[in-house]
N, C-alpha and C positions, 0 to 999 in steps of 0.2 A: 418432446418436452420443450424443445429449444424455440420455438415459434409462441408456445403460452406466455400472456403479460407480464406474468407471474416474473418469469425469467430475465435478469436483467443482465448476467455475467456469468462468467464461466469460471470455476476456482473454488476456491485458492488451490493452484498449481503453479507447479515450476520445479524446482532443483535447488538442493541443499550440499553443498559440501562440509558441514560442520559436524551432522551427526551419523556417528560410527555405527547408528544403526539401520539406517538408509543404505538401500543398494550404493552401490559403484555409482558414479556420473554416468558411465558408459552404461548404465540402465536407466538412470533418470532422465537423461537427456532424449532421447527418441519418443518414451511417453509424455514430457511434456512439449516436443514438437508435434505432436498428436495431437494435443489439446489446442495449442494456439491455431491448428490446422483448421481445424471444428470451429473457434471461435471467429476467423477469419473467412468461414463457409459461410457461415451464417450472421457474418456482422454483427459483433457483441462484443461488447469489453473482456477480457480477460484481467484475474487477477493475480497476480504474480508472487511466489515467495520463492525467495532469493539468498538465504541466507548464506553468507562465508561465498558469494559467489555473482554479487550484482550487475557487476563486468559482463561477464558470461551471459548471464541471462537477459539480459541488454542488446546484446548481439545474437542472440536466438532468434529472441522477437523479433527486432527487424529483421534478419535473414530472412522469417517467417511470414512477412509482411501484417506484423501486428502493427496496428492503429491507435485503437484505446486499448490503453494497460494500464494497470493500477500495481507498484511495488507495492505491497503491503509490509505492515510493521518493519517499516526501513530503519538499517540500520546500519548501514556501508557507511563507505567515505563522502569526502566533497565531492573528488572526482567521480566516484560512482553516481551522485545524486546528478552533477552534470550531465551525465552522458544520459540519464534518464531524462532529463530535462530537455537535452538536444533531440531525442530520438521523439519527445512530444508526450511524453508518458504523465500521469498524474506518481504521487509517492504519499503514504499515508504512515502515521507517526502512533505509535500506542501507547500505554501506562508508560514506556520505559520516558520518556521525555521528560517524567514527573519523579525519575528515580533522584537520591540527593544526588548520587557521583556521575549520573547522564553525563555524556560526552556529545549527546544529540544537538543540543541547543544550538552549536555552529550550522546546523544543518538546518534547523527550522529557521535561522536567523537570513539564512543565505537564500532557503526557497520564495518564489514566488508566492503568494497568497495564495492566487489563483491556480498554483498548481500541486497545492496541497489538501490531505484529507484525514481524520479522523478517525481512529478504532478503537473496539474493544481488546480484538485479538481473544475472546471469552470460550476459553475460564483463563485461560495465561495472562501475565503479565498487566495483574490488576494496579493501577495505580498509586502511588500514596495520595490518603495515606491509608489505602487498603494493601501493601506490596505483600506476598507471601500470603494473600488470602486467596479463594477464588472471585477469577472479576467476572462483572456481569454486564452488561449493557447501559443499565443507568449508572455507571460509575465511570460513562466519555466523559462525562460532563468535567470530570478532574483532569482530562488532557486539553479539551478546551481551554480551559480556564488557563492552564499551563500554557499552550502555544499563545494564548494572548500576550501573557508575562513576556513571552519571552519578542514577541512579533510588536509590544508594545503598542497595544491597539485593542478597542473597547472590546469584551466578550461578545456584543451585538454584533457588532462590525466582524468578528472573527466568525461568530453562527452565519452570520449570513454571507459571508463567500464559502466555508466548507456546505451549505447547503446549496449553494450555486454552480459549486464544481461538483455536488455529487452526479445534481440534475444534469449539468451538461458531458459529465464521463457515462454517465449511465441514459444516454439518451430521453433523459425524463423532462425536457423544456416545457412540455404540451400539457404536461398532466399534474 
């Protein structure tokens, strides 16, 4: 399956330490060094969820020798978003950026353009001002619109580098 066009990444995997109903780390951890194994076989983005543990998972993947990674629905510290930064990783921002009491905005303010991205995270964490509903796909367009506010910079201008780093996290330059 991993060789079809179709296939652009590997995920969303990785390690959670926040929910009590997740194995132990000492289970999570080996399956998703598993994954990033697979995705480093066959040259392919992985994408990473991280929650209560970005640090961590930060130093897998390299260990792992991951390449392209994408943290999705980040929502670590500064220092967490650095060391994703340092190790070369993309980080991607979801409804929560658009919540009123977000604590994100230092984080979107801090990242690079270029190495930021875009979700639904769907049906979770629909944006306002859908919050507490189910999200769907056509409701990014309200974290858009939010990382511009906050990146101070046209919605144009904002579409067209999260479509330029999808293409280039996700090897799509050509197509």
């Amino acid at each position: 399956m991993l060789s079809a066009p179709q296939i652009i990444a590997i995920g969303e995997t990785g390690i959670d330490s926040t929910n009590t109903a997740y194995p132990d780390m000492k289970l999570q951890t080996p399956l998703f060094e598993q994954q990033l194994s697979i995705a480093r076989e066959h040259d392919i983005p992985i994408i990473v969820h991280s929650r209560g543990c970005e640090s961590l998972a930060v130093d897998i993947c390299k260990t792992g020798g991951v390449v392209k990674a994408m943290f999705h629905c980040f929502a670590g510290s500064i220092a967490d978003l650095k060391k994703c930064l340092d190790a070369g990783y993309y980080v991607s921002f979801s409804g929560i950026i658009t919540f009123k009491n977000s604590k994100l905005s230092e984080l979107v303010e801090y990242i690079p353009l270029e190495r930021m991205l875009i979700e639904t995270d769907s049906p979770y964490l629909a944006p306002a001002p859908f919050r507490g509903k189910k999200n769907r796909p056509d409701q990014v367009v309200y974290v858009g619109k939010k990382l511009s506010e906050i990146k101070k910079i046209s919605e144009a201008k904002a579409a067209e580098a999260l479509k330029e780093n999808f293409r280039k996290l996700f090897f799509l330059e050509n197509r």
